[in-house]
N, C-alpha and C positions, 0 to 999 in steps of 0.2 A: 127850233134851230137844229141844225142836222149837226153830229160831230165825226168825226174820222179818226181812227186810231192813228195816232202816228207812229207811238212806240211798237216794235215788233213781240208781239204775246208768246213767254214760252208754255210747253205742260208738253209732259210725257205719256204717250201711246202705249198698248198692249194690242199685238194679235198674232193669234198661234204660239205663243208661247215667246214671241222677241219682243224686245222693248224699247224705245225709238221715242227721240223729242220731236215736236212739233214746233213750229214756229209759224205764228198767223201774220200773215203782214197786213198793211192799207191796199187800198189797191193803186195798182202803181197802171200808171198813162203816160209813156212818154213824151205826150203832144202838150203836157203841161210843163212850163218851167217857170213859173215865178210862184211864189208863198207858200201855202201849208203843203199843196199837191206836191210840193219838188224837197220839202223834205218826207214827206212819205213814200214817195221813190226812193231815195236815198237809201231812206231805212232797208225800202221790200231788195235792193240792187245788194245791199249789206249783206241779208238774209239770203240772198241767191249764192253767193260768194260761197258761202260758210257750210252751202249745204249737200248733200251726197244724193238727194233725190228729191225734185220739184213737181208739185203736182199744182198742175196749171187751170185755174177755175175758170170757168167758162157759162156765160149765160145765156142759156136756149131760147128762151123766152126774147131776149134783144136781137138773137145770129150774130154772125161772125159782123166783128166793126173794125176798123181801117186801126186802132187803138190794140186789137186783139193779132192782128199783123205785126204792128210794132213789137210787142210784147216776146210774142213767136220768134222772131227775127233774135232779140236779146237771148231768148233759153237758148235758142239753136246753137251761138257762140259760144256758149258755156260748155258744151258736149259733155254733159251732165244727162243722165235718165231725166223724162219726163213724161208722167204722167195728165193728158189733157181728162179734166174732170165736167163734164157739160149737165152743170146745174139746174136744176127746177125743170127737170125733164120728166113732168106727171103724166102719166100715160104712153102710149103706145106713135099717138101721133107727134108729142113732144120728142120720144127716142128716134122717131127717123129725120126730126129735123137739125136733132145734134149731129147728125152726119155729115153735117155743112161745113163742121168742123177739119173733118179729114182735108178741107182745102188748105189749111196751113200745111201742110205736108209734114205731119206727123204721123206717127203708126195707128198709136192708142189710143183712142178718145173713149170715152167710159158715160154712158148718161149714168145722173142718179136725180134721186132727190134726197138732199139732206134734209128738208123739213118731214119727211115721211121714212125714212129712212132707206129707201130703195136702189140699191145699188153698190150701198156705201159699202158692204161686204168685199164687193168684187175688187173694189178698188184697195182695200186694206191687203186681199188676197196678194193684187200686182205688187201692190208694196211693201211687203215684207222679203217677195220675191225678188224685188232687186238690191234688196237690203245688202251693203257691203259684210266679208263676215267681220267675226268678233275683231276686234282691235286687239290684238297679241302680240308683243315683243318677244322676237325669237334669238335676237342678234348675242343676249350676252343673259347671265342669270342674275334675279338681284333679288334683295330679302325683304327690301318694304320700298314702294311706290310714295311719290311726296309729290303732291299737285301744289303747285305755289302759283296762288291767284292774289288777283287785288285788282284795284281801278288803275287804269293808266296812271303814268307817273311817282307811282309807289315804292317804285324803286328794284322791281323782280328782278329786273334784268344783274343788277349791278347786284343784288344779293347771290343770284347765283353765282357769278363770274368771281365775288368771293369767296363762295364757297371752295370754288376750284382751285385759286389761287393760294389757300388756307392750306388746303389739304393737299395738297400737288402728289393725292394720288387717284386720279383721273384713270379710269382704268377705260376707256371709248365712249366715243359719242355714237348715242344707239337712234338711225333716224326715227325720228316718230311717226306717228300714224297721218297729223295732222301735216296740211300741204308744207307749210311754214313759220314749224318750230323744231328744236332739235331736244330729244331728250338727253340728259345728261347721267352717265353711272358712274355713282362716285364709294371709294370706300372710307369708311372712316369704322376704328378700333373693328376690324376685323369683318363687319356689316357693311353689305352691299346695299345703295341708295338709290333708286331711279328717281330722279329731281324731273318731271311733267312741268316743263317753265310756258307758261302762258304770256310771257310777256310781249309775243310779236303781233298787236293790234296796230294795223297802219293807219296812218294820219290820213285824211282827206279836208284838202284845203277850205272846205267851203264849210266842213261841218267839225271842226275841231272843239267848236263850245259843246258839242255832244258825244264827245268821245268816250264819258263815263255810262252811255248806253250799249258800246260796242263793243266790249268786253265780256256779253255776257254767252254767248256761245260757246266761245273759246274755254268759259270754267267750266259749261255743262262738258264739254265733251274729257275736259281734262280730269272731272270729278267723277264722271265714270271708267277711269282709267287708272284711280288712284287707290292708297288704302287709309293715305291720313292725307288733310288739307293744311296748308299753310296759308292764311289768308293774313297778307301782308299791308298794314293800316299806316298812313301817315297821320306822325306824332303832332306836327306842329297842327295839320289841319283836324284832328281827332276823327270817332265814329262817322261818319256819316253814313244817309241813308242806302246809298248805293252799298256800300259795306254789309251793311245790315241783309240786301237783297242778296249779296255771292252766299252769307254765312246760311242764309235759308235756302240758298241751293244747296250745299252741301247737308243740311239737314232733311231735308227732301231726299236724297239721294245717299243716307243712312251712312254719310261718312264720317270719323272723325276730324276736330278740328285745333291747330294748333295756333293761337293767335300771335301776332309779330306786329311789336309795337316799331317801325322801320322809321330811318332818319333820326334815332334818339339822339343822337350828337348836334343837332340844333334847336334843341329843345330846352326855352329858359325853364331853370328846373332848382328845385329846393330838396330837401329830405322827403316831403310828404306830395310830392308832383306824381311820383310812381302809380302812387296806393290810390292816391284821389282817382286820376283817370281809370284807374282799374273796377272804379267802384263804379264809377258814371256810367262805363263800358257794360259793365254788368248787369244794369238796370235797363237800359237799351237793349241789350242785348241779353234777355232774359232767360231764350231755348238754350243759348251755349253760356250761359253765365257759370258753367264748371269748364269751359275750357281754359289752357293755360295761358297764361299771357307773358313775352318777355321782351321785352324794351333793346333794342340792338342797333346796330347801323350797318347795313351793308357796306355801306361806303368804307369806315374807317376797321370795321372786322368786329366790332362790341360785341362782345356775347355772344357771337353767329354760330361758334361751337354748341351754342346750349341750343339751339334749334334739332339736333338729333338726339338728345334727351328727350326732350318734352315730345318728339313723334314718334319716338320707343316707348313711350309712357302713356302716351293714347291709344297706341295699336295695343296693347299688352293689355290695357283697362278694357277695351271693347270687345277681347277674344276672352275674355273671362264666362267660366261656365257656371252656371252653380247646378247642385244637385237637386233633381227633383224632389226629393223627400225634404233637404232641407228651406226648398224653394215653398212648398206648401206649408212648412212650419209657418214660415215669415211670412205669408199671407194670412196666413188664420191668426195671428196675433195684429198685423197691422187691420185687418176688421175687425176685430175684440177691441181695439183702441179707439177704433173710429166707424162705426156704420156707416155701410152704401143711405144715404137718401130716400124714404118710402115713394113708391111709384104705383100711384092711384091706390094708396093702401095697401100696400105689398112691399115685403122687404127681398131689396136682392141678395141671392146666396150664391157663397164663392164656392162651389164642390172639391176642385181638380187643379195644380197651376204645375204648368211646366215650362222649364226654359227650350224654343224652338231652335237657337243657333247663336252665335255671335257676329259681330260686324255687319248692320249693329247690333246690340243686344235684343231679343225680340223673343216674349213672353206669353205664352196660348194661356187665358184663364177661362176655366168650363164655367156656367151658372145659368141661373134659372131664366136671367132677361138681359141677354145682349145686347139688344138694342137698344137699352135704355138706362145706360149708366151714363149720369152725367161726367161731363168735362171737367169739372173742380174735382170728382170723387177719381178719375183715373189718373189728372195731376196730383191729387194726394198720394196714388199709389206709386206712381213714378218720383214723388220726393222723398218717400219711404225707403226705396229700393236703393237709391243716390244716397241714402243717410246709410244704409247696413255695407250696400255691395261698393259702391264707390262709380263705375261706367267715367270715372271724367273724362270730359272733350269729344264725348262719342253721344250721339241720340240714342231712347231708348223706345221700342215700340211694344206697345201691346194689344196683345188681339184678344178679341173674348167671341167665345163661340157657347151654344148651347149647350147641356150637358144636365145631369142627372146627378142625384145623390149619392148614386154608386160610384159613382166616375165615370157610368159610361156616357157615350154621345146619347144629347136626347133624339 
């Protein structure tokens, strides 16, 4: 049985030194409209929306098809960069038949082969080049970025419009980068806030049972624009797994994260209703299980103030240095505590550890065999670090590279 992607695949790119998401669609046919084929248009027509450069796959081996016209006809209205990519183009006589292509009346058509890798360079090369630049707010100055994501219906909207409300000191609306949202800069006790609201995902009539798939662009883009996340969870429906996927973007993407338990005011609730979901949350949610969590209502104003605590107390946690000297200490007692694992009869050694930067916290350890510490022994040392240094609500990364007993590089 043959299957088709429907959901839209993200992962993040590198070349020449910029770093750029990807988003894999199905492949979209507008000459289909009934069943699976027309919600995977749906999706790839979503994915076209949301994005800053389209690279348009093409198959050499079939030629240009009456479907590859239609396709053409949709980028062209977008007046978006595109990139025509003419696939499974192995050899010399395959590259002049992707030339067939240039009949859509495009500029660029690129042969490659991706199963060989030939080409793919050239095409990375294109696009990087028409990469938009960095996303930078010039309009007004502000002292910590606040990305507020969540699943439709969570409530952003009406969270921040409390915010604003709250503190009625609104100092301008800074446009944002994205087509169709507005960032908000707001002051509170003296600190300037840029609030990155994610909440303008539009409805589409047909596909509203899927709305909790469409949101997920919209947080990459805002989670690399941010310096803490607020990932905003409805109380009455608790975790779910959608939740779970924004909170590992933001862990992917080395941010920290401030959890907001939203709509608490409809929530049947006793004394220990708080502490229970906190604990279930945590067990689910096991990578940010130190982030903070606080129970509010946008709507009615609960506790919304405590929302710039808790993102002054992640940024603060995640810019923490520590000292190399005292950073090797606490390495060479947390291995006096607990050995690395023998590997084929060999013990791994720690030489050299140094803290490389903050946000997020991220950790160079020298030693004999890099490539072969396990997973349980580098979560030992990342629960180590969380029990001396503290990092909550922030991921911690560590790299381990080769090295010598002297400390130098091997």
């Amino acid at each position: 049985m043959t299957t088709y992607p429907v959901d839209r695949i993200y992962g993040v790119g590198s070349w020449r030194h910029k770093e750029f998401t990807l988003v894999d669609t199905g492949g979209l046919d507008p000459t289909v409209e009934n069943g699976l084929f027309s919600l995977i248009r749906e999706q790839a027509l979503i994915a076209i929306e949301e994005a800053d450069i389209i690279l348009f796959v093409l198959d050499t081996r079939d030629g240009l098809t009456p479907a590859d016209e239609e396709v053409a006809d949709i980028l062209r209205r977008t007046k978006k960069p595109v990139i025509m990519v003419a696939n499974k183009a192995e050899g010399a006589g395959r590259e002049l038949e992707a030339a067939e292509f240039y009949g859509l009346g495009m500029d660029n058509v690129m042969p490659v082969s991706a199963l060989h890798g030939t080409g793919v360079g050239d095409v990375l090369d294109e696009l990087v080049d028409l990469l938009p630049e960095d996303d930078v707010v010039h309009e007004a100055p502000y002292d910590l970025r606040v990305a507020v994501i969540g699943r439709p219906n969570t409530g952003k909207s009406t969270l921040v419009n409390r915010i604003l409300g709250e503190e009625r000191l609104l100092v301008s609306d800074v446009p944002g980068t994205t087509q169709d949202s507005v960032d908000t800069l707001v002051e509170h006790e003296g600190r300037r806030y840029l609030f990155v609201d994610t909440a303008g995902v539009r409805r589409r009539s047909r596909i509203d049972q899927n709305l909790e798939r469409y949101s997920v662009m919209r947080a990459i883009k805002a989670l690399e624009r941010c310096d803490v996340c607020l990932l905003l969870l409805e109380s009455v429906e608790g975790l779910v797994e959608q939740d779970i996927r924004l909170a590992g973007l933001a862990e992917d993407r080395g941010r920290g994260l401030v959890l907001g338990l939203n709509k608490w005011d409809l929530m049947e609730k006793d004394g220990r209703t708080f502490d229970q979901m906190v604990k279930e949350m945590r067990e689910k949610l096991f990578f940010f299980s130190h982030a903070p969590v606080i129970s509010l209502s946008g709507l009615t104003g609960q506790r919304v103030e405590r929302i710039f605590g808790a993102v002054e107390e992640v940024y603060e946690e995640g810019g923490k240095k520590i000292p190399t000297s005292q950073f090797n200490s606490f390495i060479e007692d947390a291995v006096e505590r607990h050995q690395p694992p023998l590997v084929r009869g060999r013990r791994v050694r720690f030489f050299y550890a140094t803290q490389l930067g903050p946000h997020p916290p991220t950790f160079l350890l020298f030693t004999n065999r890099p490539g072969e510490i396990r997973d349980n022994y580098v979560k030992y040392l990342e629960r180590r670090i969380r029990e001396e240094y503290g990092f909550g609500g922030n991921p911690i990364r560590l790299k381990f590279r080769r090295g010598r007993e002297d400390g130098r590089r091997g």
